[in-house]
mmCIF file of the C-alpha atoms, coordinates in Angstrom:
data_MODEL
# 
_entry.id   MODEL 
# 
loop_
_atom_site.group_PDB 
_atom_site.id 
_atom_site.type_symbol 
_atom_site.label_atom_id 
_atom_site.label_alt_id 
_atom_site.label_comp_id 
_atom_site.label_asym_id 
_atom_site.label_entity_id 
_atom_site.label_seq_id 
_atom_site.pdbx_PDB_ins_code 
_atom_site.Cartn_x 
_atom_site.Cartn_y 
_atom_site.Cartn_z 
_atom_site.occupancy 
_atom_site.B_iso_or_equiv 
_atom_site.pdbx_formal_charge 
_atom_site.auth_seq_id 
_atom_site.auth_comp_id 
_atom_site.auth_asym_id 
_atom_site.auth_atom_id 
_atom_site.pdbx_PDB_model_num 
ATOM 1   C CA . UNK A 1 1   ? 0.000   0.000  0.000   1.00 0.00 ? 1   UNK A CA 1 
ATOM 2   C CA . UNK A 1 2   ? 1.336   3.441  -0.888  1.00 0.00 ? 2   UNK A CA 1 
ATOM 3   C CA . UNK A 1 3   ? 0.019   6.186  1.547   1.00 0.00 ? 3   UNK A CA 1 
ATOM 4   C CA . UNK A 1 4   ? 0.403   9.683  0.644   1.00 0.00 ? 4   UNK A CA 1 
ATOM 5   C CA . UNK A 1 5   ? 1.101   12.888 2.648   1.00 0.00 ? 5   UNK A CA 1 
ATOM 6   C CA . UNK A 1 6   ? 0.008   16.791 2.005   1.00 0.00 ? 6   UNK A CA 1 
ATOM 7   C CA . UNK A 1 7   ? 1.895   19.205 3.633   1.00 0.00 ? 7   UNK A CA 1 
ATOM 8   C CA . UNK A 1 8   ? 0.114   22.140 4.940   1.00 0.00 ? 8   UNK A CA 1 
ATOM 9   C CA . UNK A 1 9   ? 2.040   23.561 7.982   1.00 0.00 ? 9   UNK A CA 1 
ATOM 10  C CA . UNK A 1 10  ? 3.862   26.031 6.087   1.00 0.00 ? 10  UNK A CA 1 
ATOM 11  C CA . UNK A 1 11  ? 3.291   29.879 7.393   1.00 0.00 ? 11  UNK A CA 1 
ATOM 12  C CA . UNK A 1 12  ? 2.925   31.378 3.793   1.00 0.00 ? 12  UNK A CA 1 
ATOM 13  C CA . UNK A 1 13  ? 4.975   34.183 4.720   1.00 0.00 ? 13  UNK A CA 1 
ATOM 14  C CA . UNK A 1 14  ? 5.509   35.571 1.234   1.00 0.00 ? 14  UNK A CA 1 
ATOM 15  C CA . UNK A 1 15  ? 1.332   35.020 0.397   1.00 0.00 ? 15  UNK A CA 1 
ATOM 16  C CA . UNK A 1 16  ? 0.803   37.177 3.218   1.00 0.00 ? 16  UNK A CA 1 
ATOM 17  C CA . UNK A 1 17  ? -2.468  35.207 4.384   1.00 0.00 ? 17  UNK A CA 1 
ATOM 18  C CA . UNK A 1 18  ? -3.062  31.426 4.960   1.00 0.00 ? 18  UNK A CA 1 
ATOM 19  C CA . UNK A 1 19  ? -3.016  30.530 1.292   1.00 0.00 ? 19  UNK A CA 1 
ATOM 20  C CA . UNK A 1 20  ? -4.899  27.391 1.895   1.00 0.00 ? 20  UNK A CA 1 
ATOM 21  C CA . UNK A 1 21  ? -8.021  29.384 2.540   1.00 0.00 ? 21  UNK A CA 1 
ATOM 22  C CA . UNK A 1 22  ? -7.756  31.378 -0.631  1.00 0.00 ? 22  UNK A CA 1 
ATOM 23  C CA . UNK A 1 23  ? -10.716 30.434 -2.788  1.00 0.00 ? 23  UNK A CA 1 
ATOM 24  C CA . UNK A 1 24  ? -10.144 29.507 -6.751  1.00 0.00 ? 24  UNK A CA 1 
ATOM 25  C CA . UNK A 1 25  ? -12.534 30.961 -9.554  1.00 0.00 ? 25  UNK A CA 1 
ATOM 26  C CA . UNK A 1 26  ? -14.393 27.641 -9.229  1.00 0.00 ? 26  UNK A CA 1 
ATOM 27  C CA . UNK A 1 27  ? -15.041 28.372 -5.114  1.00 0.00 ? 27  UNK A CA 1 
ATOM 28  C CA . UNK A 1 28  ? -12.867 25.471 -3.863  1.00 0.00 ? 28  UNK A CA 1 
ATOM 29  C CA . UNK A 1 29  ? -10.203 26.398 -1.586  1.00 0.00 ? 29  UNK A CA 1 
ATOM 30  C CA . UNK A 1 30  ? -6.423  25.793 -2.878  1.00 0.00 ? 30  UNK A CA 1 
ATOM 31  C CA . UNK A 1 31  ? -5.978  23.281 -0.363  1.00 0.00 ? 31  UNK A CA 1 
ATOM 32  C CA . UNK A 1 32  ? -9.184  21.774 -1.254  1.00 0.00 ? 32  UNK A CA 1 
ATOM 33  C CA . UNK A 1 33  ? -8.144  21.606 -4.578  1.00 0.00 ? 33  UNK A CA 1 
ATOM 34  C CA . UNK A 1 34  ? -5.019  20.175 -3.980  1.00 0.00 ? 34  UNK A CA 1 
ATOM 35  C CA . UNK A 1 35  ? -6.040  17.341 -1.797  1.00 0.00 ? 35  UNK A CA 1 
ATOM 36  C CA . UNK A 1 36  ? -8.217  16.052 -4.032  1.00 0.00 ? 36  UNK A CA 1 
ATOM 37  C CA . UNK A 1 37  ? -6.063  15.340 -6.857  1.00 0.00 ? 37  UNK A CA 1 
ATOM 38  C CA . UNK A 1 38  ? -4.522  12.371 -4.104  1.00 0.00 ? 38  UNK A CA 1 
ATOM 39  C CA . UNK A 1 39  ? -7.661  11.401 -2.660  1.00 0.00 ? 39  UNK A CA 1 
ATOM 40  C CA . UNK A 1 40  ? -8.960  7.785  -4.365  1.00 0.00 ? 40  UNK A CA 1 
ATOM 41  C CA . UNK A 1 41  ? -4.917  7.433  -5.791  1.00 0.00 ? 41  UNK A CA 1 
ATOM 42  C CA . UNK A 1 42  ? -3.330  6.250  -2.398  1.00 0.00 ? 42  UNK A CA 1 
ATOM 43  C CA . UNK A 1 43  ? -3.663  4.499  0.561   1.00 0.00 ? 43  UNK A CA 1 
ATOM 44  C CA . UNK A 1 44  ? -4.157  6.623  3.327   1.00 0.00 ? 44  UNK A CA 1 
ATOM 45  C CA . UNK A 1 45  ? -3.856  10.427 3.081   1.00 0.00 ? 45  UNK A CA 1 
ATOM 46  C CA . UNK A 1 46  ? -3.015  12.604 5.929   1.00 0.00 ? 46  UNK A CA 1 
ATOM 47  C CA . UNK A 1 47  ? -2.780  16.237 5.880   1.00 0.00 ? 47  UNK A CA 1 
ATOM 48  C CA . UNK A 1 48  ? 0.010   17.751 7.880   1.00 0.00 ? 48  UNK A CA 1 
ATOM 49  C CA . UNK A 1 49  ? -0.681  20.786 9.718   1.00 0.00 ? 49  UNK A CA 1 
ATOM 50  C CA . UNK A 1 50  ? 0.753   22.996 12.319  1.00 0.00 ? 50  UNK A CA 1 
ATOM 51  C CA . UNK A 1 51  ? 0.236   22.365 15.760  1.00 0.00 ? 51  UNK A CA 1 
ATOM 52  C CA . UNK A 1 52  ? -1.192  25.596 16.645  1.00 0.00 ? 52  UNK A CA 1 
ATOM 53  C CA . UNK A 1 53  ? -3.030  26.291 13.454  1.00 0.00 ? 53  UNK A CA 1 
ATOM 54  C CA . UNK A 1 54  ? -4.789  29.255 12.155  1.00 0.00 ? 54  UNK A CA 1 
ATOM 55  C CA . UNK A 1 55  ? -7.159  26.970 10.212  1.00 0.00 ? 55  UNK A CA 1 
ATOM 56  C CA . UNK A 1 56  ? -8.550  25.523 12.937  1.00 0.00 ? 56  UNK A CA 1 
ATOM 57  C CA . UNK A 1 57  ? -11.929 23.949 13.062  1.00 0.00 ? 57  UNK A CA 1 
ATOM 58  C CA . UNK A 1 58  ? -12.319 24.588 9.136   1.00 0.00 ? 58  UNK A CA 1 
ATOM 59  C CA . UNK A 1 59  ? -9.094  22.320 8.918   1.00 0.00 ? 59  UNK A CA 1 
ATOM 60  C CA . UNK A 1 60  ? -10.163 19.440 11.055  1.00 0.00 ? 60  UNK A CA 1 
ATOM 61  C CA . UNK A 1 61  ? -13.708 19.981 8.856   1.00 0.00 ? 61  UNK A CA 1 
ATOM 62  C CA . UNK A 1 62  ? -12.029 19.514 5.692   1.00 0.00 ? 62  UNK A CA 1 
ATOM 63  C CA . UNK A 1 63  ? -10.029 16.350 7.395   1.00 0.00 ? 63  UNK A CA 1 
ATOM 64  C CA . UNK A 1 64  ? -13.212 14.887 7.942   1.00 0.00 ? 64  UNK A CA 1 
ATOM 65  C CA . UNK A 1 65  ? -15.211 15.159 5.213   1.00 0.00 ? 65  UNK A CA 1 
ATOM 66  C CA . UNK A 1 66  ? -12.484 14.277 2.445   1.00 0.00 ? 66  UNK A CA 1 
ATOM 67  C CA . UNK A 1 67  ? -11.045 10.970 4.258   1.00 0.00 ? 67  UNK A CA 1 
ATOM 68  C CA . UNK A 1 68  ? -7.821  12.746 5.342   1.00 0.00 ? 68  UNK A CA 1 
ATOM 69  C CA . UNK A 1 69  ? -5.925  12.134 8.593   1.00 0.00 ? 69  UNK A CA 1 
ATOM 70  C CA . UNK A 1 70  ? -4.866  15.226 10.188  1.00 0.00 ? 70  UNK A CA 1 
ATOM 71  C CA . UNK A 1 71  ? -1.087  15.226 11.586  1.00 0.00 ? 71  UNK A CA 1 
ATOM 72  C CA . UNK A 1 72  ? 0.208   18.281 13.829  1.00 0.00 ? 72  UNK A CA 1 
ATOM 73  C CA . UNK A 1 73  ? 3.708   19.176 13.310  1.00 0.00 ? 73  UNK A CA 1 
ATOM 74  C CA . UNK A 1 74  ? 4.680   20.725 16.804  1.00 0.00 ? 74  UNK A CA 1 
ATOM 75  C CA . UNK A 1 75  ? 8.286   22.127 14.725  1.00 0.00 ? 75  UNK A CA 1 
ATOM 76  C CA . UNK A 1 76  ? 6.730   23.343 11.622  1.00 0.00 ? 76  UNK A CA 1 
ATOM 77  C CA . UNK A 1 77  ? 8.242   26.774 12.399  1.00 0.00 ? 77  UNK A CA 1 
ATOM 78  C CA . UNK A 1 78  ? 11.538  24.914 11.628  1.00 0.00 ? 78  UNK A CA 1 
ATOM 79  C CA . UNK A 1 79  ? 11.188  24.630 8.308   1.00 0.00 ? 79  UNK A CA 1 
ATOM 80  C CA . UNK A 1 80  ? 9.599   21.916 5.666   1.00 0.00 ? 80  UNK A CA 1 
ATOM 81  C CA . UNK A 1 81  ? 11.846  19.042 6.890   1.00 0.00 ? 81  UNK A CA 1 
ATOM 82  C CA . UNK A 1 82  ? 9.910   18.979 9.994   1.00 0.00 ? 82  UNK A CA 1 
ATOM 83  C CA . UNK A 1 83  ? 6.593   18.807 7.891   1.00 0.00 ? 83  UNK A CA 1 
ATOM 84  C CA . UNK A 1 84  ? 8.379   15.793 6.065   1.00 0.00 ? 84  UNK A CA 1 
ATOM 85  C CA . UNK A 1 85  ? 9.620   14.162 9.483   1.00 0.00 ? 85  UNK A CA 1 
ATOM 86  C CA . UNK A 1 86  ? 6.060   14.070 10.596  1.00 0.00 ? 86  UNK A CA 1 
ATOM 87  C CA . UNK A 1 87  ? 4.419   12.653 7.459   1.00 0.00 ? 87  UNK A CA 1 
ATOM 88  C CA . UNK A 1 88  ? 7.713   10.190 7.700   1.00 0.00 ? 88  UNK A CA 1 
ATOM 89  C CA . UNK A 1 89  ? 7.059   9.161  10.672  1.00 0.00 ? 89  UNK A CA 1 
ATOM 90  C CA . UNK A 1 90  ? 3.391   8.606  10.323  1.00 0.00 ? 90  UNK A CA 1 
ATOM 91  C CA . UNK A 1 91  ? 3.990   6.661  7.066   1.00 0.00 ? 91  UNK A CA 1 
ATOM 92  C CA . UNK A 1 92  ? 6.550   4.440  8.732   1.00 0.00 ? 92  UNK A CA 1 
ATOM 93  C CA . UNK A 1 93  ? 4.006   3.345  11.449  1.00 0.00 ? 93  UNK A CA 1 
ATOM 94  C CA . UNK A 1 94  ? 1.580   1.841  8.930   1.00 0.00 ? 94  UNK A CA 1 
ATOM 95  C CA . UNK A 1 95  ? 1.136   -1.810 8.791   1.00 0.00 ? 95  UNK A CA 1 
ATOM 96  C CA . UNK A 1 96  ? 1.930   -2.920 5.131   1.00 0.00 ? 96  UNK A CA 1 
ATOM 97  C CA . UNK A 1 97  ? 2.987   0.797  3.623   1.00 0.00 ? 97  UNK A CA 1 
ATOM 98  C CA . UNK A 1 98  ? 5.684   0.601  1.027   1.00 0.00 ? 98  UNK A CA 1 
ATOM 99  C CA . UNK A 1 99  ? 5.839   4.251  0.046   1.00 0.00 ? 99  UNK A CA 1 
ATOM 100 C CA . UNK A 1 100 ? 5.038   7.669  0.572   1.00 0.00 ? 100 UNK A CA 1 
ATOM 101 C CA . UNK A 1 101 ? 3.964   9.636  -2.105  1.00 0.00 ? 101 UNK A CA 1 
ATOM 102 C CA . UNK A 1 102 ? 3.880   13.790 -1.183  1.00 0.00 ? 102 UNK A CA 1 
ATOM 103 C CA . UNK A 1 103 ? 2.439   16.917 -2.180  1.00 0.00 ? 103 UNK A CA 1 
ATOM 104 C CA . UNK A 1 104 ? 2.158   20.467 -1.350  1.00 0.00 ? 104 UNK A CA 1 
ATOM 105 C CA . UNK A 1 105 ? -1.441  21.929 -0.558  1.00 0.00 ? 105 UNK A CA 1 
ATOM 106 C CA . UNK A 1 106 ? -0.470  24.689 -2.756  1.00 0.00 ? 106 UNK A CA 1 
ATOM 107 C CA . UNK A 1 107 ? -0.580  22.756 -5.516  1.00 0.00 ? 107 UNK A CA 1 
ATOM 108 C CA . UNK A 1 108 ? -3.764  22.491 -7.339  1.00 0.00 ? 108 UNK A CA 1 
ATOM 109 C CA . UNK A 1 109 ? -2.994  22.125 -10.540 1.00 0.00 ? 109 UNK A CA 1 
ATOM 110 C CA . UNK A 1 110 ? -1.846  18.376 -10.550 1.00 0.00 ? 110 UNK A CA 1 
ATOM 111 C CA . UNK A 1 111 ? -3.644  15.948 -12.506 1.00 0.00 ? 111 UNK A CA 1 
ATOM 112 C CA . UNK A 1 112 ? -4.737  12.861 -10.321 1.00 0.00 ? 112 UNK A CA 1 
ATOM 113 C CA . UNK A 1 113 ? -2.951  10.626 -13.522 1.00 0.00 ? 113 UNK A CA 1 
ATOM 114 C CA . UNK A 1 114 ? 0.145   12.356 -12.309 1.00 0.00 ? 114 UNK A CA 1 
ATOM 115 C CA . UNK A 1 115 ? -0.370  10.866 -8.487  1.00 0.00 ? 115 UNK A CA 1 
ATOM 116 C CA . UNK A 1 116 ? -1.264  7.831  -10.013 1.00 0.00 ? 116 UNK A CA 1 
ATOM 117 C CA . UNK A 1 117 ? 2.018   7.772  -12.007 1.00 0.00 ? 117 UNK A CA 1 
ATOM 118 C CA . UNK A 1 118 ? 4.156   8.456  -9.470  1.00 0.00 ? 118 UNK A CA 1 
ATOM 119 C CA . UNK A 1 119 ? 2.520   5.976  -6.411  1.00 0.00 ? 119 UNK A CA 1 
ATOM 120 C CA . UNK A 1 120 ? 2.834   3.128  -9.225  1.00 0.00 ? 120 UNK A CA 1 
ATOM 121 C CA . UNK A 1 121 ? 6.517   3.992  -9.894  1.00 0.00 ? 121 UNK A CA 1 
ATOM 122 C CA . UNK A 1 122 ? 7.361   3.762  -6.145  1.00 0.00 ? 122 UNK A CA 1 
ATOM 123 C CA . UNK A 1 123 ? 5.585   0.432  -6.176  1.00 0.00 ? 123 UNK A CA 1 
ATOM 124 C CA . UNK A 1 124 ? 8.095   -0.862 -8.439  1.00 0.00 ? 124 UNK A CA 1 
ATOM 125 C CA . UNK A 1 125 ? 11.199  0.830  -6.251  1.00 0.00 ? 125 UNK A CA 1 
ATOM 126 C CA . UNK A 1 126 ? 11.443  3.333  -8.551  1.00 0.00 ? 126 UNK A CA 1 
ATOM 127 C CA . UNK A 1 127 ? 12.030  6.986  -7.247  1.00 0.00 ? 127 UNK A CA 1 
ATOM 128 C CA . UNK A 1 128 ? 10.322  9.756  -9.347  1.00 0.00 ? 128 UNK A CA 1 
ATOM 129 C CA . UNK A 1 129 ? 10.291  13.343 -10.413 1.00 0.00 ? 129 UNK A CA 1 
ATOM 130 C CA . UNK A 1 130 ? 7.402   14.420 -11.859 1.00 0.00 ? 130 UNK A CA 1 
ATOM 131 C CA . UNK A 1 131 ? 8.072   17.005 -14.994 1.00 0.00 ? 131 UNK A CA 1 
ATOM 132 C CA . UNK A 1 132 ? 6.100   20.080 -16.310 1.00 0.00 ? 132 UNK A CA 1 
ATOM 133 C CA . UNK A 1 133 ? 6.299   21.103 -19.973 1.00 0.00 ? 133 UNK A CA 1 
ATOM 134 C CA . UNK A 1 134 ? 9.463   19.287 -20.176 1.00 0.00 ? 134 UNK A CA 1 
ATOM 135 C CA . UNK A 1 135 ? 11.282  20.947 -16.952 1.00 0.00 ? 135 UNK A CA 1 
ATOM 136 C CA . UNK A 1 136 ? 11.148  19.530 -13.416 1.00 0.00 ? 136 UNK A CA 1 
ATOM 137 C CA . UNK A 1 137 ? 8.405   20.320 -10.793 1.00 0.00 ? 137 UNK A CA 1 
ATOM 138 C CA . UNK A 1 138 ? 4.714   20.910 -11.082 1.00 0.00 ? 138 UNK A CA 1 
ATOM 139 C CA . UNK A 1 139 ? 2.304   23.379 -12.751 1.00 0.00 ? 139 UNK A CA 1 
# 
């Protein structure tokens, strides 16, 4: 089983608000939109937030009503490699998970073939970077 891990305890310093609120033309929230392009694709998804975050109820809401396990990273202040500790750490203590497969909730332009792609790659021990119009990264 591949389980897959958002992370979402960034501070969005340089967006100025909590950028996983802000709303797309079609009136999904970014993060909204980013989770589901991993929901149905992996095993189980958590969502890794800050301990003390903004989001609050609206987060654990979201959590709830799109499958998503919530994780609280107590050091997210420190920087992403705490956020990928966490989801680490939570992967590691699954019974039967051979891979994590990651995103960013600020990403809601990936295709759910593209999660797909990447979860099936790891299955076979092969690691993977996705590629945008022929350069590395994501839309």
């Amino acid at each position: 089983m591949m389980a897959g891990a958002l992370l979402a305890a960034g501070q969005a310093r340089r967006f100025g608000a909590d950028k996983r609120q802000a709303r797309l033309p079609d009136g999904r929230t970014l993060l909204e939109a980013s989770a589901e392009a991993f929901i149905g694709r992996l095993g189980p998804l958590a969502l890794v937030l800050p301990e003390d975050d903004a989001f609050g109820l609206f987060g654990l809401e979201l959590c709830g009503r799109l499958g998503l396990q919530p994780l609280a990273c107590r050091l997210n202040r420190g920087g992403i490699g705490h956020s990928l500790a966490c989801a680490a750490a939570w992967a590691l203590g699954l019974p039967g998970c051979r891979g994590l497969v990651l995103g960013l909730a600020d990403m809601p332009a990936v295709r759910p073939h593209t999660v797909s792609q990447v979860a099936a790659a790891l299955a076979r021990g092969q690691l993977v970077l996705p590629c945008y119009q022929g350069r590395a990264g994501h839309p």
